[in-house]
C-alpha positions as CSV (number, residue, x, y, z in Angstrom):
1,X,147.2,132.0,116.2
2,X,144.8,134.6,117.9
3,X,141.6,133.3,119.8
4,X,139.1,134.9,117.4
5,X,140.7,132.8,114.3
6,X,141.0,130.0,116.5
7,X,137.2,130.2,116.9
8,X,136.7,130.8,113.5
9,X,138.4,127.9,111.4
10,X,136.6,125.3,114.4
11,X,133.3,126.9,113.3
12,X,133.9,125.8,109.6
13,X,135.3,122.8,110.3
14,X,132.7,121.5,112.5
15,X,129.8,123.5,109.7
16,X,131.5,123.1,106.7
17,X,130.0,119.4,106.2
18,X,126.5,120.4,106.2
19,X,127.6,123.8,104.3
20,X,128.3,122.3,100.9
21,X,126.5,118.9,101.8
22,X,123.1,118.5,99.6
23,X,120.6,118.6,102.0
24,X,117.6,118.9,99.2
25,X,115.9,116.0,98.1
26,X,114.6,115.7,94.8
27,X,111.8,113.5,93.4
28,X,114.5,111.7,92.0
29,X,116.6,110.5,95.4
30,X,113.1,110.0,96.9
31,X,112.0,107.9,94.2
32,X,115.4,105.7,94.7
33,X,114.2,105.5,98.3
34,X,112.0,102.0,99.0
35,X,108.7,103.1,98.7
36,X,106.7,101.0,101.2
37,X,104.2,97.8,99.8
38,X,100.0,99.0,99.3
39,X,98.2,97.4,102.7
40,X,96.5,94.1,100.9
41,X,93.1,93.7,101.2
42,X,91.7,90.2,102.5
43,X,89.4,88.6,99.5
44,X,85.8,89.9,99.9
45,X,86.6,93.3,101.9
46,X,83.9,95.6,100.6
47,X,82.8,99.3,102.1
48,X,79.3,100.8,101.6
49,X,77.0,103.8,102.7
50,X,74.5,102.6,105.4
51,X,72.8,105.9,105.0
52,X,71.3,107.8,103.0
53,X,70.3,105.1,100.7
54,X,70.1,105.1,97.1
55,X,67.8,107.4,95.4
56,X,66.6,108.9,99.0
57,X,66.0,112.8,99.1
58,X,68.0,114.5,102.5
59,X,67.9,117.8,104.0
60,X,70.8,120.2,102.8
61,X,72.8,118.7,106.2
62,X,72.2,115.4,106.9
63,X,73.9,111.8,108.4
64,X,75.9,109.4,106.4
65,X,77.3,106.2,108.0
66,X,79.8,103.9,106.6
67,X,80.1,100.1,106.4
68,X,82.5,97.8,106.4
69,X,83.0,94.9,106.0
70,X,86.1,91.8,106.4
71,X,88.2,95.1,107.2
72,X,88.5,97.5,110.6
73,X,88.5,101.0,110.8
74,X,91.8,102.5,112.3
75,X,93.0,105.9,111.9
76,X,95.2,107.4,109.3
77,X,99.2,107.2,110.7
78,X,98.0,103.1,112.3
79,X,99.4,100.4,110.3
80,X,97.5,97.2,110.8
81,X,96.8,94.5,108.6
82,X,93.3,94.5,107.5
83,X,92.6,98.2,108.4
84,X,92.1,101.2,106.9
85,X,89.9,104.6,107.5
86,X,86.9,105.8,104.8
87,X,87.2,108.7,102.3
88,X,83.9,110.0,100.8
89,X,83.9,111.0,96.6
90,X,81.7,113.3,96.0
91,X,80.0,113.8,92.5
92,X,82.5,111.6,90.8
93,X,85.5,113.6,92.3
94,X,88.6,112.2,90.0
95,X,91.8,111.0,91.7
96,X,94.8,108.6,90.9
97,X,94.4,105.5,92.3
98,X,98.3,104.8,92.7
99,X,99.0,108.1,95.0
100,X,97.9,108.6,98.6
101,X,94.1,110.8,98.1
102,X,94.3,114.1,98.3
103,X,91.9,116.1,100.5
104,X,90.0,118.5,98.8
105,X,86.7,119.6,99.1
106,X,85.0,116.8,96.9
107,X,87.0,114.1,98.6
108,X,86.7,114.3,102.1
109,X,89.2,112.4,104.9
110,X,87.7,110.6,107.7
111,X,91.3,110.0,109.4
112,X,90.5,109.7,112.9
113,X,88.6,106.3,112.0
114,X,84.9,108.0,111.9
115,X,82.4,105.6,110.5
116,X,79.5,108.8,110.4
117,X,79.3,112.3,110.0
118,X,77.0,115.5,109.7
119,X,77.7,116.5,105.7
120,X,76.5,119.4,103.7
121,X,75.6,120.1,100.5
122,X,74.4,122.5,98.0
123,X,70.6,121.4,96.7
124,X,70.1,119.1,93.8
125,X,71.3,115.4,92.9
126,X,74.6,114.6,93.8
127,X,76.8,110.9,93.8
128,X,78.6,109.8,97.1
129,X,81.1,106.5,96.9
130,X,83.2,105.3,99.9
131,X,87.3,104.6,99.0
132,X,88.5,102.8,102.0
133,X,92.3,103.6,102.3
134,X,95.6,102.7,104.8
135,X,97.7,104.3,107.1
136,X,98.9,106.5,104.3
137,X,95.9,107.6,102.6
138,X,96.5,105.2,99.7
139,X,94.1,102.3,98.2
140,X,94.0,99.2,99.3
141,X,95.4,95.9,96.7
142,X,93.2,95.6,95.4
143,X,90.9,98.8,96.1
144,X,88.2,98.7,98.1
145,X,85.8,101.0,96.5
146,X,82.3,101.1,97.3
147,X,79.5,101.2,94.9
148,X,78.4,104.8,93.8
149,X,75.1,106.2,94.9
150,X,72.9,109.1,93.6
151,X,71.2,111.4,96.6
152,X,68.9,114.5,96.1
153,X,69.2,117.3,98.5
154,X,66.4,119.7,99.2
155,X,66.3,123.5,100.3
């Protein structure tokens, strides 16, 4: 047997595994997978805005802060018991509340454990609610949701 063909059938022995293995996963071997437990949430675990308050008028860019309470804060990708990170809904942005939130521009991430932020938005009335979330961007059992507040911004 000559060197090149020598070289050649060790090449597809040592590829030919991965060559006709199947190395896609579909949702259905992910979903066979063990998909890790919700975080609980301790009895009486409650998030809120601080600021603005209910009803209050801001400027067009302006502070919220975020509250919490019988939780802590840690950012997205920390798994600790009684943690989890804020997500602000905007004007009643609609999500699934069995899949991780999705970021979008009406549901904003605050994933490195912020509990404030400079926000803008267009003028007129708008709703803000806090979601609390774990490690993986996905409600707490049960949710801890805050209550829904209504804000006007001015020019």
């Amino acid at each position: 047997m000559n060197l090149s063909r020598s070289i050649l059938l060790i090449a597809l022995t040592i590829t030919s595994p991965f060559v006709f293995a199947d190395k896609t996963e579909t949702s259905d071997t992910v979903s066979d997978k063990a998909v890790e437990p919700k975080m609980a949430s301790p009895k009486g675990a409650k998030v809120y805005i601080i600021f603005p308050k209910d009803g209050k008028t801001v400027k067009k860019k302006f502070l919220i802060r975020f509250g919490v309470k019988k939780m802590g804060v840690a950012p997205a990708g920390i798994k600790f018991p009684n943690t989890g990170h804020h997500h602000l809904i905007i004007d009643g942005a609609k999500y699934d509340k069995k899949l991780p939130l999705p970021m979008t521009d009406k549901i904003k991430h605050f994933g490195a454990g912020q509990t404030e932020t400079m926000i803008e938005l267009e003028p007129g009335k708008h709703t803000l609610k806090l979601v609390f979330a774990d490690h993986l961007h996905r409600l707490h059992e049960p949710p801890v949701i805050s209550e829904e507040i209504t804000i006007t911004v001015k020019e």
